[in-house]
DRENKOLTI-753260 format. One line per field, with one value per residue (C-alpha): x, y, z; chain. Coordinates in steps of 0.1 Angstrom, whole numbers, plus 2048, in hexadecimal, padded with zeros to 3 digits. Example, Ala and Ser with C-alpha at 12.3 -4.5 7.8 and 13.67 -1.06 7.14 Angstrom:
2
px = (87B, 889)
py = (7D3, 7F5)
pz = (84E, 847)
unit = (A, A)
END
This chain:
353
px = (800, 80C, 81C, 80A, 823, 836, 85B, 873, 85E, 842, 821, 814, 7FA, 7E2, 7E7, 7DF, 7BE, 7B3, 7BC, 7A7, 786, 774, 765, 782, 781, 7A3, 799, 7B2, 7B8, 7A3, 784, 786, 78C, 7AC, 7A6, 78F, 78D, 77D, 75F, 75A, 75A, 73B, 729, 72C, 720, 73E, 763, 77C, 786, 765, 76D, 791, 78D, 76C, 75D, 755, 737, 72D, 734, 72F, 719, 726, 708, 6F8, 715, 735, 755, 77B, 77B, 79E, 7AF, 798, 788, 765, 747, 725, 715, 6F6, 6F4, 6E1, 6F2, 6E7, 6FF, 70A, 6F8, 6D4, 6E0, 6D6, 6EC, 6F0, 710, 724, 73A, 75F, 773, 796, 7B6, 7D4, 7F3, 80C, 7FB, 7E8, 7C7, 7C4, 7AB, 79B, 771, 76B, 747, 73A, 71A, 706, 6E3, 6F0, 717, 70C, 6F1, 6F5, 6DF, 6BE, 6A6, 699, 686, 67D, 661, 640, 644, 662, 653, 633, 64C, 65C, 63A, 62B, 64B, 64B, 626, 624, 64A, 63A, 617, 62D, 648, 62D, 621, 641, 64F, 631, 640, 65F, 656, 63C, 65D, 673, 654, 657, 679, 69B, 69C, 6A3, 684, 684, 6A6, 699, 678, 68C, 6A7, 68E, 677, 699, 6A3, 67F, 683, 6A6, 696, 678, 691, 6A7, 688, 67A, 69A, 68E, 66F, 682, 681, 692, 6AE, 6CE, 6E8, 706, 728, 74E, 75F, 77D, 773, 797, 791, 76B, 77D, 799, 780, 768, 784, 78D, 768, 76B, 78A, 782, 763, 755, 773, 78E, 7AB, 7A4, 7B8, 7A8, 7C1, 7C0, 7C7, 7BE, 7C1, 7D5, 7C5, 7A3, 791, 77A, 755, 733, 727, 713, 72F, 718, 704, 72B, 737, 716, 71A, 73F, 73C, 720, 732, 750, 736, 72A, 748, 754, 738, 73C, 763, 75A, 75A, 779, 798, 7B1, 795, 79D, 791, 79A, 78F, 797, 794, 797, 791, 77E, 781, 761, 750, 727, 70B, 6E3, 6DC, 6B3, 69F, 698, 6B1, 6CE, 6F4, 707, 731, 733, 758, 75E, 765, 766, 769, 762, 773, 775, 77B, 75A, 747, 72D, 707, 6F3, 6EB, 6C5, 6C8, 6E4, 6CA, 6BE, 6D3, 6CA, 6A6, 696, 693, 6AD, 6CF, 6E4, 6E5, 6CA, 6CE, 6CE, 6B4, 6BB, 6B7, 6D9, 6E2, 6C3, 6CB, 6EB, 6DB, 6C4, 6DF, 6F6, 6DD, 6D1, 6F4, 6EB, 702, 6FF, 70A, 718, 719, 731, 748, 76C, 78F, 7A3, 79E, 77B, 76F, 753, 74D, 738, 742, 734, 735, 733, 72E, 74F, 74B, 742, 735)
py = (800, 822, 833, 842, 856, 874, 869, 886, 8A3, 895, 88E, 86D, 858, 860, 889, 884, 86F, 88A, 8AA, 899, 8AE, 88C, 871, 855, 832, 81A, 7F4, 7DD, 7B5, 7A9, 7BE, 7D4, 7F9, 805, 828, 844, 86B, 884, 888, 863, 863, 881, 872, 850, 860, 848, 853, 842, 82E, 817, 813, 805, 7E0, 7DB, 7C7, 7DF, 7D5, 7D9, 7FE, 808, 7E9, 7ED, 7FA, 7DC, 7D4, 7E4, 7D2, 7D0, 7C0, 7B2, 7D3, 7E7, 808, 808, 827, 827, 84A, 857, 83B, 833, 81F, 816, 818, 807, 827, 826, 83F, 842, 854, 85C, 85D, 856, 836, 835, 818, 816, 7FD, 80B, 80E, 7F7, 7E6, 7C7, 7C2, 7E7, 800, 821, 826, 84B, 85A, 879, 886, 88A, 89F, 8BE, 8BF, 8B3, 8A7, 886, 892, 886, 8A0, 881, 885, 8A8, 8BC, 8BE, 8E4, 8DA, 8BF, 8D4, 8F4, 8D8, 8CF, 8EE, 8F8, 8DD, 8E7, 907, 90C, 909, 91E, 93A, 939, 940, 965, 969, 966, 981, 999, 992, 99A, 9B4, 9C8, 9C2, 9D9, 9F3, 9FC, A01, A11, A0B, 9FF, 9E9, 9DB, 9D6, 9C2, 9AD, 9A6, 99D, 986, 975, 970, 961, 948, 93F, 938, 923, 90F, 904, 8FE, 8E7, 8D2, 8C5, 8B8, 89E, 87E, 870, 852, 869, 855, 848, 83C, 834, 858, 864, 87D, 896, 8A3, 8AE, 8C0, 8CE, 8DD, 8E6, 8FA, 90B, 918, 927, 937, 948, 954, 957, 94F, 961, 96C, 954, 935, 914, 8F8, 8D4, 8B8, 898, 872, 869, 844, 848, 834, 83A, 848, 83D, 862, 875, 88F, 8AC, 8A7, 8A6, 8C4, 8DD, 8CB, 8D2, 8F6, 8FC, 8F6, 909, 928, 923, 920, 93F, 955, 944, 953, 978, 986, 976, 989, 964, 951, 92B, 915, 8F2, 8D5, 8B4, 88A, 86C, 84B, 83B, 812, 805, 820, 816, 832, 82D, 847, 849, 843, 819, 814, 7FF, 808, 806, 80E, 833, 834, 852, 872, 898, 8B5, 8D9, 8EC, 911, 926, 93A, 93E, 91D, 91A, 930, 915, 91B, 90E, 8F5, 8D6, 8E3, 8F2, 8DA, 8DE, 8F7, 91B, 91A, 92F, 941, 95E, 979, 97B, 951, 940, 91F, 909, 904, 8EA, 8DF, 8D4, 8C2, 8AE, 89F, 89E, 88B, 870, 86E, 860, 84B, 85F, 87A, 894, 8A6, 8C3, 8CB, 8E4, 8CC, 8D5, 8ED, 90B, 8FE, 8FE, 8F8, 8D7, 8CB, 8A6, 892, 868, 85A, 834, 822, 818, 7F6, 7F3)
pz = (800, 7F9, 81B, 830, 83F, 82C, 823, 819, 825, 809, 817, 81C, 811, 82B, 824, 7FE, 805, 81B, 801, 7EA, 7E5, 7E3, 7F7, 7F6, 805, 801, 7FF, 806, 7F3, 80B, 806, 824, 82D, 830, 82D, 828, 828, 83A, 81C, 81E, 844, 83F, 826, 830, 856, 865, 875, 862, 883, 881, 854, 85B, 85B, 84F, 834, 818, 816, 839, 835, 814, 7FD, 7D7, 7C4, 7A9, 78A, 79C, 7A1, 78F, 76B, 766, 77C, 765, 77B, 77C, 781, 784, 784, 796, 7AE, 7CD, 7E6, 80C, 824, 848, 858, 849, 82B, 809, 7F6, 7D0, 7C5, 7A7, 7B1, 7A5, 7AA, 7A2, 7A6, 7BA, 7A0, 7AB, 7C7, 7B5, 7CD, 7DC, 7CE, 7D3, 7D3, 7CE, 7D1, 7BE, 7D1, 7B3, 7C0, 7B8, 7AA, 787, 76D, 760, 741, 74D, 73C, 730, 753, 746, 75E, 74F, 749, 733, 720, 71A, 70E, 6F5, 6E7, 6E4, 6D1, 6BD, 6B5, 6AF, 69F, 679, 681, 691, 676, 65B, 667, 667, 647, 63C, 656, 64B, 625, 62D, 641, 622, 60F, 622, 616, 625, 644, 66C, 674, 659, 662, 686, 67B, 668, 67D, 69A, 680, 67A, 69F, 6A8, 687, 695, 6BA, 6AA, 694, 6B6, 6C9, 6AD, 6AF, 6CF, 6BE, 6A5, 6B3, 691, 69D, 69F, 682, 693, 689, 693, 695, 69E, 6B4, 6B1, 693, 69C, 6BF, 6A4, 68F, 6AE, 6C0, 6A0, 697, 6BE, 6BB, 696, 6A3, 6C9, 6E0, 6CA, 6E0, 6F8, 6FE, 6FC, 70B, 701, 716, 700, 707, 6E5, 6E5, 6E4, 6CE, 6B8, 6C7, 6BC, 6B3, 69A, 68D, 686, 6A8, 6BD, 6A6, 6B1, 6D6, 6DB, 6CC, 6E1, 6FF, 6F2, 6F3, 70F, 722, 70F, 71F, 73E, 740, 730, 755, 75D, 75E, 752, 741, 73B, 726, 725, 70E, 713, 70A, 720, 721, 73F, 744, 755, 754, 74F, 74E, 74A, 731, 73D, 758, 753, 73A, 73F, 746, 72B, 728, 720, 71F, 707, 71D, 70F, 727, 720, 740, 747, 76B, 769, 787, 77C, 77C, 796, 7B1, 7B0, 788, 787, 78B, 76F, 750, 737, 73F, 721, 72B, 743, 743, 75A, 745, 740, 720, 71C, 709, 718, 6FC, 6F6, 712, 710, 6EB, 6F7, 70E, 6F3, 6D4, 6EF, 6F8, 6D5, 6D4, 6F3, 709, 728, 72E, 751, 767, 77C, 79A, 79B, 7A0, 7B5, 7B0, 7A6, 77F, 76B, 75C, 73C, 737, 71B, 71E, 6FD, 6F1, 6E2, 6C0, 6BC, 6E2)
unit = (A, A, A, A, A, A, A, A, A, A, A, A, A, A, A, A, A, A, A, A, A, A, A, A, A, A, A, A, A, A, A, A, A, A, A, A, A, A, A, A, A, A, A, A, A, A, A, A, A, A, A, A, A, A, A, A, A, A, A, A, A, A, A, A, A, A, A, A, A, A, A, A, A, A, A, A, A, A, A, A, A, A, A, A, A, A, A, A, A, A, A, A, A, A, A, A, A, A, A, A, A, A, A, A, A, A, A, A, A, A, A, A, A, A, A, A, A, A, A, A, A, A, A, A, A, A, A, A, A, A, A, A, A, A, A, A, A, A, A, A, A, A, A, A, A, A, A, A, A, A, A, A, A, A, A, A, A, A, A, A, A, A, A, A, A, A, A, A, A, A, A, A, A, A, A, A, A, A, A, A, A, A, A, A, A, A, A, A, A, A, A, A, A, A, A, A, A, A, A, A, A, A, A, A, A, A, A, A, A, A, A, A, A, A, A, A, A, A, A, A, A, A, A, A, A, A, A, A, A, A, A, A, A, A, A, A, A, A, A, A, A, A, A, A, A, A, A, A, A, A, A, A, A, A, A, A, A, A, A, A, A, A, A, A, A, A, A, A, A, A, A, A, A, A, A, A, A, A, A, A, A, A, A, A, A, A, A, A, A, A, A, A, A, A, A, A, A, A, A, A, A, A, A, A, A, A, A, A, A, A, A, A, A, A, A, A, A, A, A, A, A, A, A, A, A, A, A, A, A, A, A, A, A, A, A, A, A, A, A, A, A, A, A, A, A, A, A, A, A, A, A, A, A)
END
């Protein structure tokens, strides 16, 4: 086991498990607790002087389907799990081997209530789901009086007003168009992709147009596979993001933006409500060190009509949400890191899974 003591003015084992800004618990060969930080000792309501010794699950029962796969990590997301002390708690369970010591592993747990979304607007409210069918509706009977205003402005001549009528007609037709893309229930076409070239030409559009002069760092796995995606659907996703995290950064005085690719072993995900977990193993992050969601809203960004801004329409996460499960993935909110920055992380199915 790593020591637990620090050697050479280094700290130990025991001081890095409790820096961690997560809920840790070390297992040992043997299936018992070795270890466990101060978050796991709160949210598992127990000191870590009762855990040490115990059967894992005495203190903490694996939720359904987790457990190693030939020294493989493993993570199941949005998670309830009973523990020793009466609790439920939701969590996204991590488990992970210890390098260099076969038999040992780490079990880290994500509360999950209110640090993220794991893309469940499937379980949209019923405000939401009557907004989406009343746009869906109504889109091509309001689009119609428009075109005659549009054409009936263009009459009158040039001139501000005229400008201004036509400008707005314009923005209300643009609105109507994203709204009606919620409505198409047509199966999304997939395929085997290469994803780097989509993020290439994503990051390029961003720093041509909306995020010029700002820096937008890449930190990419260089062995991912191929992804099971619809290119057009990943491209307007990814560039989405990129906007978003663009506006979320204009306030701040050294913005940062940060892009990245990883590839996560074991990692299984149910997509819906009732449907089962399959391997989402395909992980791209959009990161920047805004201030994140307002608290009272973070639940629910990808809910339609919802945005932190004042002038936000709050379709446009709302249209991620459903182009990444057309693509039967999720995607996440979240506050990680020190100092603390905004995550958007998108699981995507391996080709071939």
């Amino acid at each position: 086991m790593p020591p637990d003591r620090p050697r050479n003015g280094r700290p130990g084992f025991a001081d890095l498990l409790a820096a961690l800004p997560v809920a840790v618990v070390v297992v040992d060969p043997e299936d018992r607790i070795a270890h466990a930080n101060a978050l796991a000792e709160q949210l598992l309501n127990l000191s870590e002087r009762l855990m040490i010794g115990q059967p894992l699950a005495a203190i903490l029962p694996p939720p359904e389907g987790a457990g190693m796969r030939d020294g493989q990590g493993f993570a199941i997301y949005d998670t309830e799990i009973a523990t020793a002390k009466g609790l439920r708690i939701r969590v996204d369970f991590v488990e992970a081997e210890v390098p260099d010591h076969p038999g040992w592993r780490t079990i880290t747990l994500h509360g999950s209530a209110s640090s993220r979304r794991l893309g469940n607007s499937v379980d949209r409210t019923a405000g939401g789901r009557a907004a989406i069918g009343a746009a869906a509706m109504l889109g091509h009977e309001i689009k119609n009086p428009l075109s005659g205003i549009r054409g009936a402005a263009q009459l009158l001549g040039a001139g501000e007003l005229t400008r201004l009528i036509v400008t707005e007609v314009d923005r209300i037709a643009a609105l109507i168009d994203r709204m009606q893309d919620f409505g198409d229930t047509r199966p999304l076409p997939c395929a085997a992709e290469n994803i780097y070239p989509l993020l290439d030409h994503a990051r390029n559009v961003a720093l041509a147009g909306f995020a010029r002069g700002i820096v937008i760092e890449e930190r990419f796995d260089p062995s991912l596979p191929p992804a099971s995606i619809n290119r057009d659907a990943l491209l307007q996703i990814v560039i989405n993001l990129l906007k978003n995290a663009r506006e979320a950064v204009r306030a701040v005085r050294t913005p940062v933006i940060v892009l990245t690719t990883a590839y996560r072993h074991g990692l299984a995900v149910s997509v819906a409500p009732g449907r089962p977990r399959r391997p989402l193993p395909i992980e791209i992050c959009v990161l920047d060190n805004g201030p994140g969601a307002p608290a009272d809203i973070a639940e629910h960004l990808f809910d339609p009509f919802v945005s932190g801004r004042p002038e936000g329409q709050g379709l446009g996460l709302a249209l991620v949400d459903k182009l990444v499960r057309d693509m039967d993935g999720i995607v996440q909110y979240a506050r990680e890191g020190t100092p603390k920055m905004t995550v958007f992380r998108l699981l995507l199915p391996r080709a071939g899974s």
